[in-house]
N, CA, C and O atoms as a Tripos MOL2 file, in Angstrom:
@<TRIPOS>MOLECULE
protein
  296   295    74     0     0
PROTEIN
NO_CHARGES

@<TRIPOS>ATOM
      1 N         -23.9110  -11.0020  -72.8860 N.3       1 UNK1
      2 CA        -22.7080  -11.6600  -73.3320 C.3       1 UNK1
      3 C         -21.5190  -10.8650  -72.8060 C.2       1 UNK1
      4 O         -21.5820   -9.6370  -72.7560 O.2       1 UNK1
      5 N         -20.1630  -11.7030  -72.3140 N.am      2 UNK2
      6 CA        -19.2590  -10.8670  -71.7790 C.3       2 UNK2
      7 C         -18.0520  -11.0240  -72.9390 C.2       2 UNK2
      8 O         -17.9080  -11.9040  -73.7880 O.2       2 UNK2
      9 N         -17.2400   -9.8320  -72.6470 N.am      3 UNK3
     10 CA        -16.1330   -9.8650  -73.6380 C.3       3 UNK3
     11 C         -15.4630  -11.0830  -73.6160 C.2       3 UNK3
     12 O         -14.8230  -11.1650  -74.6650 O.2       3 UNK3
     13 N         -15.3030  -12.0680  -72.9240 N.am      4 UNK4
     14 CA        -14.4650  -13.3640  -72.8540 C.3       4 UNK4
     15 C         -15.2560  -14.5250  -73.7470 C.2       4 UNK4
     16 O         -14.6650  -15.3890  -74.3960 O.2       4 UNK4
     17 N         -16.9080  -14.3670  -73.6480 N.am      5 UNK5
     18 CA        -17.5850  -14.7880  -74.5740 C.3       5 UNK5
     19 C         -17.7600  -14.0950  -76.3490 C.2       5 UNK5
     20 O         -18.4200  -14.5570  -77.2790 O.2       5 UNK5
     21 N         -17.0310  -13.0570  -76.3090 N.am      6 UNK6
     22 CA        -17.3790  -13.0720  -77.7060 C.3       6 UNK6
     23 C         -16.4580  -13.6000  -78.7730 C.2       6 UNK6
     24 O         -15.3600  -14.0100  -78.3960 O.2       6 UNK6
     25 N         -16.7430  -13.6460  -80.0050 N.am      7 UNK7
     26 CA        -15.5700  -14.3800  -81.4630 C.3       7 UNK7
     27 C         -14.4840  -13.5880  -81.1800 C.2       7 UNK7
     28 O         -14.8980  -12.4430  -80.9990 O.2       7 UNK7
     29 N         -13.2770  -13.6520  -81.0540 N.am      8 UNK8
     30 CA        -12.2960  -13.5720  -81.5700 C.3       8 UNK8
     31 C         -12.1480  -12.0760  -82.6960 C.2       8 UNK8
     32 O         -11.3510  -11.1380  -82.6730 O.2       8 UNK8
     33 N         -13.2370  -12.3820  -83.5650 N.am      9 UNK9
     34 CA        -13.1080  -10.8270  -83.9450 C.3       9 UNK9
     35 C         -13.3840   -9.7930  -84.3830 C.2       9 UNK9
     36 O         -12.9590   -8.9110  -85.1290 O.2       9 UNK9
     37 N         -14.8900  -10.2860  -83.2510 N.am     10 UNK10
     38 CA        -15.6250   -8.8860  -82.3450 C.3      10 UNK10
     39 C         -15.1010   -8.4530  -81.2320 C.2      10 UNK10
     40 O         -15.6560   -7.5690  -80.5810 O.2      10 UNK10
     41 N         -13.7200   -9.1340  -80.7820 N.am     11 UNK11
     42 CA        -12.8470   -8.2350  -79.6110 C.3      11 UNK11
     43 C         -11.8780   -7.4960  -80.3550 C.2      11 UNK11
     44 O         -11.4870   -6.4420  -79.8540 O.2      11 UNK11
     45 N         -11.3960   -7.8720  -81.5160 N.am     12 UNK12
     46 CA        -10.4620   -7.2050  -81.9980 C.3      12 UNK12
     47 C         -11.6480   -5.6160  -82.2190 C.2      12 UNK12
     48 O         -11.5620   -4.6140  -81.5090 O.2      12 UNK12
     49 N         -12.5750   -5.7880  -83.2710 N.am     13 UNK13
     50 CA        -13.5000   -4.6840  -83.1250 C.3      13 UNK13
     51 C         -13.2850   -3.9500  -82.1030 C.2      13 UNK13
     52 O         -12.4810   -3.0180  -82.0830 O.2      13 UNK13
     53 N         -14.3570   -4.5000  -80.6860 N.am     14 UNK14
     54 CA        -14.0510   -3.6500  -79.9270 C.3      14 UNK14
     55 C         -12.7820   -2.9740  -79.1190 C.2      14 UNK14
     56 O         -12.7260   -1.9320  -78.4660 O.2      14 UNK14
     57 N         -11.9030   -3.8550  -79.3810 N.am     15 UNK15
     58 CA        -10.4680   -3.0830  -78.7830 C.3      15 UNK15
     59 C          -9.9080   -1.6100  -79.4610 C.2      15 UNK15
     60 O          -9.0320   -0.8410  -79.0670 O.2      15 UNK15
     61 N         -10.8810   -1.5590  -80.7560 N.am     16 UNK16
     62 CA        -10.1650   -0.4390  -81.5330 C.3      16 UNK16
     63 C         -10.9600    0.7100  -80.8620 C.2      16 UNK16
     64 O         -12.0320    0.6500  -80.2600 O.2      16 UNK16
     65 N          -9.9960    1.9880  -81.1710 N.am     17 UNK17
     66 CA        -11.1370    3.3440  -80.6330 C.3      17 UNK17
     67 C         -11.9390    3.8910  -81.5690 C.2      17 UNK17
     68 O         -12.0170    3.7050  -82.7840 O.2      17 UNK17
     69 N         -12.5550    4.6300  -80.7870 N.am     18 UNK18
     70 CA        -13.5060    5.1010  -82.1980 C.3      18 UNK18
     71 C         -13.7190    5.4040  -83.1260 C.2      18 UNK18
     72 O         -14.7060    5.3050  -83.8550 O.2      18 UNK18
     73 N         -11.7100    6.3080  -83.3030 N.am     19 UNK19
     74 CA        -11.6500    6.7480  -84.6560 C.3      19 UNK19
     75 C         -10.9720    5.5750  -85.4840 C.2      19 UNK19
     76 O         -10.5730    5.9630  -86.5820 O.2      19 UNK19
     77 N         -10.7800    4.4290  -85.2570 N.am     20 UNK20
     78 CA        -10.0040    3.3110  -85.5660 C.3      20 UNK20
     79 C         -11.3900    2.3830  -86.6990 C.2      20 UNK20
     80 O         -11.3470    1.9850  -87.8630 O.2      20 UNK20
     81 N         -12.5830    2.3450  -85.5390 N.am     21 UNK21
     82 CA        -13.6020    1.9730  -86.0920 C.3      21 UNK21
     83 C         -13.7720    3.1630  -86.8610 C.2      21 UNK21
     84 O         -12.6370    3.4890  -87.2090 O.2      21 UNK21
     85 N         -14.4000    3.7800  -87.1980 N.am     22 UNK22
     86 CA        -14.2860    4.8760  -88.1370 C.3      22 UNK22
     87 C         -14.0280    4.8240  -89.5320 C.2      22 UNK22
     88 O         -14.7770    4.8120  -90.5090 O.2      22 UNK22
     89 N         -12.4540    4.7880  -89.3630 N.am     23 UNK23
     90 CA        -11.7740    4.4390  -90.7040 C.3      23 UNK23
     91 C         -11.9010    3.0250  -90.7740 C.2      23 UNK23
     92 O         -12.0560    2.6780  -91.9450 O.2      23 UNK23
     93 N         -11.8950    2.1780  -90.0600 N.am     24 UNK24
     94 CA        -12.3440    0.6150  -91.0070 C.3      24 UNK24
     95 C         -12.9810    0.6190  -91.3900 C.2      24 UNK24
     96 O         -12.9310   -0.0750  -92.4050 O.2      24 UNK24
     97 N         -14.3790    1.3670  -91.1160 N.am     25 UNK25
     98 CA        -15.9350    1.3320  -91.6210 C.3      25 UNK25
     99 C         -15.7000    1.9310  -92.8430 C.2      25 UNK25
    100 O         -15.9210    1.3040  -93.8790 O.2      25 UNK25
    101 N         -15.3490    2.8790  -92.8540 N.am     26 UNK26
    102 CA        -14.8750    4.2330  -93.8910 C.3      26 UNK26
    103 C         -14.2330    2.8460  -95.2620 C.2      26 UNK26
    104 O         -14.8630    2.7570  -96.3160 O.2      26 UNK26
    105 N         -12.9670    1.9010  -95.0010 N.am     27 UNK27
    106 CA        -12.6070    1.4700  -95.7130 C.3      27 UNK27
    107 C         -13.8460   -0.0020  -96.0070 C.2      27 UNK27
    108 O         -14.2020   -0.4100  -97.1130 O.2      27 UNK27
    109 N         -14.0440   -0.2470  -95.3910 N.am     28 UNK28
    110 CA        -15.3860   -1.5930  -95.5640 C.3      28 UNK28
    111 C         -16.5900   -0.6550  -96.5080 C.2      28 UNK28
    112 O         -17.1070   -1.1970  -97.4860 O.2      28 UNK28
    113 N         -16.8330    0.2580  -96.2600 N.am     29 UNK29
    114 CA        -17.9470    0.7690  -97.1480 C.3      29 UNK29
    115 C         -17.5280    1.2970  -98.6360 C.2      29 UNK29
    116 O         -18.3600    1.5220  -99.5150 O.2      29 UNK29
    117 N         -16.0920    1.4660  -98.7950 N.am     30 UNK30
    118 CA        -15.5390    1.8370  -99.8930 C.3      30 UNK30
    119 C         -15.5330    0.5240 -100.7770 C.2      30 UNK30
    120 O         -15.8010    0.5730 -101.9780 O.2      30 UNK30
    121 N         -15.1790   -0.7870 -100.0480 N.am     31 UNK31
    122 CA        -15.3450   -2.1180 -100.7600 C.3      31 UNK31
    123 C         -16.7120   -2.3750 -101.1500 C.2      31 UNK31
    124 O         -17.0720   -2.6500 -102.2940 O.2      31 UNK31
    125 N         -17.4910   -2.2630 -100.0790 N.am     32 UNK32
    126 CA        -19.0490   -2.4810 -100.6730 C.3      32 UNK32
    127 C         -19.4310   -1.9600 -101.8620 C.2      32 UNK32
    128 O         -20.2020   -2.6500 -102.5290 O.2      32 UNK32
    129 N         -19.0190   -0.7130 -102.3780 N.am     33 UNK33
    130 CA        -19.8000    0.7820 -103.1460 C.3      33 UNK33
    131 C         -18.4990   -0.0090 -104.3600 C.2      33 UNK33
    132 O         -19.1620   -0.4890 -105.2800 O.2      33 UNK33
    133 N         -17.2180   -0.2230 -104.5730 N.am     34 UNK34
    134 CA        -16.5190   -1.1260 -105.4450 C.3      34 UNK34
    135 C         -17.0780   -2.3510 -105.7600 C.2      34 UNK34
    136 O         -17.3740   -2.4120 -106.9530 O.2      34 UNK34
    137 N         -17.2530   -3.0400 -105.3220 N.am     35 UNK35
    138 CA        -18.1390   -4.2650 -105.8440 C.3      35 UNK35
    139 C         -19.7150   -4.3800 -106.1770 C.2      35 UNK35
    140 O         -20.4510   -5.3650 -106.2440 O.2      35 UNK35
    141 N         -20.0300   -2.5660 -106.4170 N.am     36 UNK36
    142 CA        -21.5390   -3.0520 -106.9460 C.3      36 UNK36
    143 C         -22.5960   -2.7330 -105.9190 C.2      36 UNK36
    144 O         -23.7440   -2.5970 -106.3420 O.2      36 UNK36
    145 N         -22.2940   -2.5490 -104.2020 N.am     37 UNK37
    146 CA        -23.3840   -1.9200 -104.0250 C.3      37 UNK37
    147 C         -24.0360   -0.6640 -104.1600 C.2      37 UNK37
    148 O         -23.5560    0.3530 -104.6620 O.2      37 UNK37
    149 N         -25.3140   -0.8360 -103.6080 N.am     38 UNK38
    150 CA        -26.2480    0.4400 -103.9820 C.3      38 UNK38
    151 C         -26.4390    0.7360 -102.8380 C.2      38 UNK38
    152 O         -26.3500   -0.0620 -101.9050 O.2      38 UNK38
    153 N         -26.8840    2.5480 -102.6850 N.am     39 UNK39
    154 CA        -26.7740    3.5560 -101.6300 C.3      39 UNK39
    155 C         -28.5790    3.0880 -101.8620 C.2      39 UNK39
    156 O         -29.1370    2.6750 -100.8450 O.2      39 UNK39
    157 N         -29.1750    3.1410 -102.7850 N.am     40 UNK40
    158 CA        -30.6550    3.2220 -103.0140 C.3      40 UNK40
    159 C         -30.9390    1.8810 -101.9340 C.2      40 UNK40
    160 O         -30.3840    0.7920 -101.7860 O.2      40 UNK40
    161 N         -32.2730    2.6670 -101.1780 N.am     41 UNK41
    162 CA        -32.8340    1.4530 -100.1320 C.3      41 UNK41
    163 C         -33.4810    0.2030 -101.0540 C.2      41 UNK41
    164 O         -33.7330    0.4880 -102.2250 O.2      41 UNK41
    165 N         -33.7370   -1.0390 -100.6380 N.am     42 UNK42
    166 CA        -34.4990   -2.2290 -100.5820 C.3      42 UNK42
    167 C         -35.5670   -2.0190 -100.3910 C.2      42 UNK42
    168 O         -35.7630   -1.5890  -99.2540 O.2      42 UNK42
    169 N         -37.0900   -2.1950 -101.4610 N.am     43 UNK43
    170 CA        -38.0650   -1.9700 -101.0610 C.3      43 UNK43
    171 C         -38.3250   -3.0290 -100.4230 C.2      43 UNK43
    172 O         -38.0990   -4.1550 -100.8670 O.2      43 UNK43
    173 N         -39.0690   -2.6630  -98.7780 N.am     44 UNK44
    174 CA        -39.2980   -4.0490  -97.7430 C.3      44 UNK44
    175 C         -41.3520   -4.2520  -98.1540 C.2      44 UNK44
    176 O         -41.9590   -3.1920  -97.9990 O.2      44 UNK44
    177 N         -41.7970   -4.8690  -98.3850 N.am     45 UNK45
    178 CA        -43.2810   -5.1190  -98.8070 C.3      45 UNK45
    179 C         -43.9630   -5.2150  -97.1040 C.2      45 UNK45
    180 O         -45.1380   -4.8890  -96.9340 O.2      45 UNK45
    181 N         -43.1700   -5.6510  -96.0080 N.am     46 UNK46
    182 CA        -43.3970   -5.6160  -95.0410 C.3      46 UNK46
    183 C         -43.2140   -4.7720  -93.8410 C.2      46 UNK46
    184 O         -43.6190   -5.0000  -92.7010 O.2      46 UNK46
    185 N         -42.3770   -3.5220  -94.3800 N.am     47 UNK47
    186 CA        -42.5990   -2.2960  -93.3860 C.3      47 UNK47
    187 C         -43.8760   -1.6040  -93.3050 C.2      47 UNK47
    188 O         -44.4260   -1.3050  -94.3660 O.2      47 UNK47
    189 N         -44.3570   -1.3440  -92.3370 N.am     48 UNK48
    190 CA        -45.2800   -0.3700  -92.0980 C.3      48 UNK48
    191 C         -45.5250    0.8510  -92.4630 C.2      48 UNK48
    192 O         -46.4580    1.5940  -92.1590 O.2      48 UNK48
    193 N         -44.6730    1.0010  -93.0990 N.am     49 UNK49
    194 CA        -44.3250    2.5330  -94.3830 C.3      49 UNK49
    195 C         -44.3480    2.3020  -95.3360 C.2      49 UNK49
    196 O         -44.2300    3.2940  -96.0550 O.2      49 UNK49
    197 N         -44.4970    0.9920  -96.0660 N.am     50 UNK50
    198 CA        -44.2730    0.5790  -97.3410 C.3      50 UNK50
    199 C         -45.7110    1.2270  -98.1520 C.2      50 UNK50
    200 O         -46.6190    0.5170  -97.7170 O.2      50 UNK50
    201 N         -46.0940    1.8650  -98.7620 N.am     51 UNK51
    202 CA        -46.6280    2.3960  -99.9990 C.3      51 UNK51
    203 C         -46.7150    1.8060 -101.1900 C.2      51 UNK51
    204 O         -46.1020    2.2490 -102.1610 O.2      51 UNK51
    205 N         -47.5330    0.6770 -101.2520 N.am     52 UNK52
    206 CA        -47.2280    0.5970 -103.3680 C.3      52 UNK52
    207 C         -48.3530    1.4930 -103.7790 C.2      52 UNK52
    208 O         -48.7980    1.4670 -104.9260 O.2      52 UNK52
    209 N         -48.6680    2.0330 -103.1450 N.am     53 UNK53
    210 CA        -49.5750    3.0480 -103.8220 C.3      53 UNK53
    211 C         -48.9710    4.6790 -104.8480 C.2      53 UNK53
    212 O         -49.4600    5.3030 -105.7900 O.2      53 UNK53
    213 N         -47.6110    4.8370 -103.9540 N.am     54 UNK54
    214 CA        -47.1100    5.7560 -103.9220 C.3      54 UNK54
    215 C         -45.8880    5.8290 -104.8740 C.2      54 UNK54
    216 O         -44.8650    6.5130 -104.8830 O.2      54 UNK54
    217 N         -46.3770    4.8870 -105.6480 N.am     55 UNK55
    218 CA        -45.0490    4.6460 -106.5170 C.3      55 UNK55
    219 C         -45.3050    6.0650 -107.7130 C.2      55 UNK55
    220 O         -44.6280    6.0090 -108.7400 O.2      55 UNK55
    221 N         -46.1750    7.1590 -107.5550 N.am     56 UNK56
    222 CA        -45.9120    7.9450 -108.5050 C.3      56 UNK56
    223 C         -46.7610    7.7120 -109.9550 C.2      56 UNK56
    224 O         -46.9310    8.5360 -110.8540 O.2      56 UNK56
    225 N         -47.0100    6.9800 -109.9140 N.am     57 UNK57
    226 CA        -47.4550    6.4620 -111.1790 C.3      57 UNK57
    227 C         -49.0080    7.2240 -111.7080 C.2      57 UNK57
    228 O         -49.2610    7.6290 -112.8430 O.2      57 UNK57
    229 N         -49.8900    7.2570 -110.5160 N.am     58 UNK58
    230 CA        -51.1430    7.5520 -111.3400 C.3      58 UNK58
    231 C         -51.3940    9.3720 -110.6160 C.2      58 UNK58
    232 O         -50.3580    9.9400 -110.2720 O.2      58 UNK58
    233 N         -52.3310    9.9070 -110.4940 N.am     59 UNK59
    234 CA        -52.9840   10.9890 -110.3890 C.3      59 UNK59
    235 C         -53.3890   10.5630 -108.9050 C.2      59 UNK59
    236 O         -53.8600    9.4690 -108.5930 O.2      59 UNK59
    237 N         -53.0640   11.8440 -107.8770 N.am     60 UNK60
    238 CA        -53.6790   11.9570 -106.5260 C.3      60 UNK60
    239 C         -55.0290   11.5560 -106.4940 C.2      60 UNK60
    240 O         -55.8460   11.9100 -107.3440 O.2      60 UNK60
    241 N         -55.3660   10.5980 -105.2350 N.am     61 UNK61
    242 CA        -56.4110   10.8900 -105.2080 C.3      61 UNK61
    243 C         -57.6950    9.9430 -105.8750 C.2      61 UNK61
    244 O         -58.8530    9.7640 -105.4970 O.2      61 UNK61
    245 N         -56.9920    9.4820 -106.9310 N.am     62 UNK62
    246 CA        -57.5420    8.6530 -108.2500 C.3      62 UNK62
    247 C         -58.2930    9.6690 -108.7830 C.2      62 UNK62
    248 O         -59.4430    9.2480 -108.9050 O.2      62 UNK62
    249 N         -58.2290   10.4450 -109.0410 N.am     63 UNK63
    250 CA        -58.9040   11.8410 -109.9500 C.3      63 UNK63
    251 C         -58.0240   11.5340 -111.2850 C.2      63 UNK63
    252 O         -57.0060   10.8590 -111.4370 O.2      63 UNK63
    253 N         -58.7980   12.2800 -112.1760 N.am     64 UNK64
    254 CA        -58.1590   12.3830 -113.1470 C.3      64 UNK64
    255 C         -56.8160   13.2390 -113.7730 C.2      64 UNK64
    256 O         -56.3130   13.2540 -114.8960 O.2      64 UNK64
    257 N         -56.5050   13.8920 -112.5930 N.am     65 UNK65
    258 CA        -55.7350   14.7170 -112.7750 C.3      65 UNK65
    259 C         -55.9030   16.0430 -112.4550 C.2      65 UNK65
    260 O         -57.1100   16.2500 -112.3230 O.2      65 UNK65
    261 N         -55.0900   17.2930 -112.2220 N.am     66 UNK66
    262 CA        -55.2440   18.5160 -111.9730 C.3      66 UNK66
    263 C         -55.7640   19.0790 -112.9220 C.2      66 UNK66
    264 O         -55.4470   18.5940 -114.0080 O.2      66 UNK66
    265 N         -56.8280   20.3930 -112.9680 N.am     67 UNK67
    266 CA        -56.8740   21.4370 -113.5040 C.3      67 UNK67
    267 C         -56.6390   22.3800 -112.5300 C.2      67 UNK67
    268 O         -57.0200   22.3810 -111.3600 O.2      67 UNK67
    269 N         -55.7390   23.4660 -113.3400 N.am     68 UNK68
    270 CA        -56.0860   25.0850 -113.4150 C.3      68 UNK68
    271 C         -57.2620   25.8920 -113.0080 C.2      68 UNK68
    272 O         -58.2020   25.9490 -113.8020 O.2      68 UNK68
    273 N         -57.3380   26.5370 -111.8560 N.am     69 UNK69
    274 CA        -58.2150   27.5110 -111.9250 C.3      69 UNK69
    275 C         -57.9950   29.0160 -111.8730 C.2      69 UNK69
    276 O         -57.2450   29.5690 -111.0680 O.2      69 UNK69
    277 N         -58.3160   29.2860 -112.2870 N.am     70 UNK70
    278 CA        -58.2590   30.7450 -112.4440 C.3      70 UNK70
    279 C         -59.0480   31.8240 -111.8310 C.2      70 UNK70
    280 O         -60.2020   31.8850 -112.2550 O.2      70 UNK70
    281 N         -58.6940   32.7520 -110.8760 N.am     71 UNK71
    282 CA        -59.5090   33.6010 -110.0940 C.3      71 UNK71
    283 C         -59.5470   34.8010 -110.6810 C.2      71 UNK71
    284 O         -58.5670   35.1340 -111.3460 O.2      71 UNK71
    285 N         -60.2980   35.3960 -110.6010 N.am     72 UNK72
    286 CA        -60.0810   36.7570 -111.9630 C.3      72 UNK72
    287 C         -60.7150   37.9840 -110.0480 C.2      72 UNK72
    288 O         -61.4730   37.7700 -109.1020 O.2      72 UNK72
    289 N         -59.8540   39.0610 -110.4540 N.am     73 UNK73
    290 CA        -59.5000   39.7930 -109.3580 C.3      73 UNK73
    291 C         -61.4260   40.6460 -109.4840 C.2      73 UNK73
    292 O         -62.0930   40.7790 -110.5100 O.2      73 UNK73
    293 N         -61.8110   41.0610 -108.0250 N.am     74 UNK74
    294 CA        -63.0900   41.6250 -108.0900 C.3      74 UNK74
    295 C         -63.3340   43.1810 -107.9660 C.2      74 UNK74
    296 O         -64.4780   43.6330 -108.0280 O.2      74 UNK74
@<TRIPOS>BOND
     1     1     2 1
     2     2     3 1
     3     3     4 2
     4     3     5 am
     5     5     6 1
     6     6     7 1
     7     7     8 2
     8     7     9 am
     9     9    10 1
    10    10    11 1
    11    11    12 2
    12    11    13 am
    13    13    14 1
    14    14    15 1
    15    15    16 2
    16    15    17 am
    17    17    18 1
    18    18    19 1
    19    19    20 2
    20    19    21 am
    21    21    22 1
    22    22    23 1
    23    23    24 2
    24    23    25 am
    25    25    26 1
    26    26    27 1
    27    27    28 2
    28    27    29 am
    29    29    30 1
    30    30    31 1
    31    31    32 2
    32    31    33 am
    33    33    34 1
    34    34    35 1
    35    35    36 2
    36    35    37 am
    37    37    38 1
    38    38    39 1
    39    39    40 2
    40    39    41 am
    41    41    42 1
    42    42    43 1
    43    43    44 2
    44    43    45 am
    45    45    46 1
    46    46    47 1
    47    47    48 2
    48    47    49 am
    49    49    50 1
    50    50    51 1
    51    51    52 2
    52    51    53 am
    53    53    54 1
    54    54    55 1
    55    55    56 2
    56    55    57 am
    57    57    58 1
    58    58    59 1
    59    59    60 2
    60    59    61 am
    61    61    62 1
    62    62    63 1
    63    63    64 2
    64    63    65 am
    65    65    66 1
    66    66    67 1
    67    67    68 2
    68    67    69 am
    69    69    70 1
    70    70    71 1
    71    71    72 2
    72    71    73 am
    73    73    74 1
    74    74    75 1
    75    75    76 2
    76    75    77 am
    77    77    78 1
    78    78    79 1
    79    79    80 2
    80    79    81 am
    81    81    82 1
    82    82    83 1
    83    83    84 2
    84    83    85 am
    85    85    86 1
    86    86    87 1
    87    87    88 2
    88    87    89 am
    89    89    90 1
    90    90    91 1
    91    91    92 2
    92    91    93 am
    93    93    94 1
    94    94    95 1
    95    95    96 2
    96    95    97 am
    97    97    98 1
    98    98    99 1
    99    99   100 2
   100    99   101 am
   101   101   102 1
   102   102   103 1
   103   103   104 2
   104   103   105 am
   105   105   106 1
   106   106   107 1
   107   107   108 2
   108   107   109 am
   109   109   110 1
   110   110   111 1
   111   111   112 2
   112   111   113 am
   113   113   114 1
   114   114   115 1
   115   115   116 2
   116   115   117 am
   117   117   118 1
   118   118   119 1
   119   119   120 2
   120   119   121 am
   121   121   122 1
   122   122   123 1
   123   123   124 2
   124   123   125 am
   125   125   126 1
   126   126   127 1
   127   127   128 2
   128   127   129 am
   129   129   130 1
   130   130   131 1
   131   131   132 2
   132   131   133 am
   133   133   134 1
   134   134   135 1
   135   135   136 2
   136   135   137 am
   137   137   138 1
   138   138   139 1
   139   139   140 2
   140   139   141 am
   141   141   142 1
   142   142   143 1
   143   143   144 2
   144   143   145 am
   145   145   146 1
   146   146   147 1
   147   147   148 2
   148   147   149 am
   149   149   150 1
   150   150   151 1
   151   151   152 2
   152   151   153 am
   153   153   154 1
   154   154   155 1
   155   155   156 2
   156   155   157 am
   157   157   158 1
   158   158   159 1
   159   159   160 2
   160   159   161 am
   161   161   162 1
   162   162   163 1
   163   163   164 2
   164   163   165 am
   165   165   166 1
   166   166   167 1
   167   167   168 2
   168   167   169 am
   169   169   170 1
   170   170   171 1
   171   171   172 2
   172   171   173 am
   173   173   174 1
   174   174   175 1
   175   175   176 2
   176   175   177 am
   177   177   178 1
   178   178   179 1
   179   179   180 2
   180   179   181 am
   181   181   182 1
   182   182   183 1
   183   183   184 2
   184   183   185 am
   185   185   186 1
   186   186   187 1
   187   187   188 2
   188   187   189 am
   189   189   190 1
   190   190   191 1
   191   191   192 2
   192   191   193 am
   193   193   194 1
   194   194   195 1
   195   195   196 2
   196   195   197 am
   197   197   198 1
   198   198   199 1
   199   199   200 2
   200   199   201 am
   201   201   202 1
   202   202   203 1
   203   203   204 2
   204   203   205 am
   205   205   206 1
   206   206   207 1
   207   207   208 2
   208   207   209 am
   209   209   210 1
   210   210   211 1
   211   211   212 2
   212   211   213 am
   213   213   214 1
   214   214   215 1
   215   215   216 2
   216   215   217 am
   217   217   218 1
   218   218   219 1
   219   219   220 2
   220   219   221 am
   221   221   222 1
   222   222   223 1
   223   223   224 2
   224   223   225 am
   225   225   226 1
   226   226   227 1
   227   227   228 2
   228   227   229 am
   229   229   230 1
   230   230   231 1
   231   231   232 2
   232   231   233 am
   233   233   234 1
   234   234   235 1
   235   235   236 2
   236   235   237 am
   237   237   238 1
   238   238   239 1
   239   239   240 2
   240   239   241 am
   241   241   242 1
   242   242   243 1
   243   243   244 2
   244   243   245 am
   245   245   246 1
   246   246   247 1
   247   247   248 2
   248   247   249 am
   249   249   250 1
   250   250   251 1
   251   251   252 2
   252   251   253 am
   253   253   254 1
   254   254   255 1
   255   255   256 2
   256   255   257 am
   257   257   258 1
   258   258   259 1
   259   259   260 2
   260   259   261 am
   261   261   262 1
   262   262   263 1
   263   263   264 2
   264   263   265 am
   265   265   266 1
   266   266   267 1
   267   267   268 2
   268   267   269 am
   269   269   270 1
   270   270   271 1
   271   271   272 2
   272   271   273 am
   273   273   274 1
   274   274   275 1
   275   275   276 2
   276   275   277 am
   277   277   278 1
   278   278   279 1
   279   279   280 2
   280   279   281 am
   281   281   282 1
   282   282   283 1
   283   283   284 2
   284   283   285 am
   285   285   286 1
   286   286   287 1
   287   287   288 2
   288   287   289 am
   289   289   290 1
   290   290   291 1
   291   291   292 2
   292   291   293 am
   293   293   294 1
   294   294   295 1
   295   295   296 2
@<TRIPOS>SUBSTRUCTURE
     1 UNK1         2 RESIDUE 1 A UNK
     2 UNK2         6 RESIDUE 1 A UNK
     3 UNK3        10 RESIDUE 1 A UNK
     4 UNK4        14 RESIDUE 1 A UNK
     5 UNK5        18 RESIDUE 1 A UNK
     6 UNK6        22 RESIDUE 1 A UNK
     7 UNK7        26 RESIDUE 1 A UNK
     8 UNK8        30 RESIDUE 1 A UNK
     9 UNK9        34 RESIDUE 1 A UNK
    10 UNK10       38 RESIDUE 1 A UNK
    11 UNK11       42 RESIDUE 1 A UNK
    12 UNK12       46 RESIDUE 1 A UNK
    13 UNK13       50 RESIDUE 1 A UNK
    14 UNK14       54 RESIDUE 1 A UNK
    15 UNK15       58 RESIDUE 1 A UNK
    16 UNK16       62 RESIDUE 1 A UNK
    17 UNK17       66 RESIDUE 1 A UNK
    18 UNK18       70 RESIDUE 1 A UNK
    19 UNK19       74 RESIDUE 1 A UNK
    20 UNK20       78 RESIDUE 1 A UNK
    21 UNK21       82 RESIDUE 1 A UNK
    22 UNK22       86 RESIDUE 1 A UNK
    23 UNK23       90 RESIDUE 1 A UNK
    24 UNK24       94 RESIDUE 1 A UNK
    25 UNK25       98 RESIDUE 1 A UNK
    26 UNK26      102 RESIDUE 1 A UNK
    27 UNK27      106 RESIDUE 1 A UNK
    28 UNK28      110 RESIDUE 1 A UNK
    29 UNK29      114 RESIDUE 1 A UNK
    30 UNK30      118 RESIDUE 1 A UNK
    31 UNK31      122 RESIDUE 1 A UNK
    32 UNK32      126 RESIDUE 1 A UNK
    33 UNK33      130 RESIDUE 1 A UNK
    34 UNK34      134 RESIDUE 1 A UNK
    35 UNK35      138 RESIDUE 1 A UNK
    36 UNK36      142 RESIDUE 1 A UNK
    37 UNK37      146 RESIDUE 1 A UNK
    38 UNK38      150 RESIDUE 1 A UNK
    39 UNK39      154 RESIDUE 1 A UNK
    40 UNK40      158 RESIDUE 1 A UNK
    41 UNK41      162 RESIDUE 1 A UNK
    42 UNK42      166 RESIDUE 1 A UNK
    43 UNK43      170 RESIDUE 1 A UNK
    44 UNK44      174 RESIDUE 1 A UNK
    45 UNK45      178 RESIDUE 1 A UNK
    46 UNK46      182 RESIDUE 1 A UNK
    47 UNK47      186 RESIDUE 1 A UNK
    48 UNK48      190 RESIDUE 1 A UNK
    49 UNK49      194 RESIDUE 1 A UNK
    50 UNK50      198 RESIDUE 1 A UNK
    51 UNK51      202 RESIDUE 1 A UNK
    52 UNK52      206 RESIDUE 1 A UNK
    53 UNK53      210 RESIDUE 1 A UNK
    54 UNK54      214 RESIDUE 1 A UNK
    55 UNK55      218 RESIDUE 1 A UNK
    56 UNK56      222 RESIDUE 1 A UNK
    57 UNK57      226 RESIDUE 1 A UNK
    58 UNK58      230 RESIDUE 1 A UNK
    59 UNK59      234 RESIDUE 1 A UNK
    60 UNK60      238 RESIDUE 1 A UNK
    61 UNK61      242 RESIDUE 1 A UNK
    62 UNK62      246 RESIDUE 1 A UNK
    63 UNK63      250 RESIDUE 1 A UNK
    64 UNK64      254 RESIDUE 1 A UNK
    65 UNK65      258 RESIDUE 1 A UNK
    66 UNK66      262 RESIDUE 1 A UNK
    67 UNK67      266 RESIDUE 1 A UNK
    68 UNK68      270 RESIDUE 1 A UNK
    69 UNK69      274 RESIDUE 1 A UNK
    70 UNK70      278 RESIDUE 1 A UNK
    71 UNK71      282 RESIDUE 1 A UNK
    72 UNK72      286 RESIDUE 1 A UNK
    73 UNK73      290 RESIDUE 1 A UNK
    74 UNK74      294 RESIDUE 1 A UNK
């Protein structure tokens, strides 16, 4: 796509410099985090990293849990 093809204002975007984008982003993410969004990710069920196993909930392993051992010096 060439700049003559894009909206109207994704050229304004890109006409700004970097530190221009910067602080708009800076101010667009301050609106987001004001109206309620969350920094905490979206669990996706369809990433390839996704874990429901790993939610913490039960004992490694499916064991019953850790014991203690104790080595007594020889």
């Amino acid at each position: 796509m060439t700049y003559e093809q894009l909206p109207d204002e994704w050229k304004e975007w890109v006409d700004l410099t970097p530190l221009e984008r910067f602080r708009r982003s800076e101010e667009l993410f301050a609106q987001y985090l004001a109206m309620g969004g969350s920094l905490e990710p979206d669990p996706d069920p369809t990433s390839p990293f996704d874990d429901a196993e790993a939610s913490g909930s039960g004992p490694a392993y499916g064991r019953a849990g850790l014991r203690v051992l104790r080595r007594s010096a020889i």
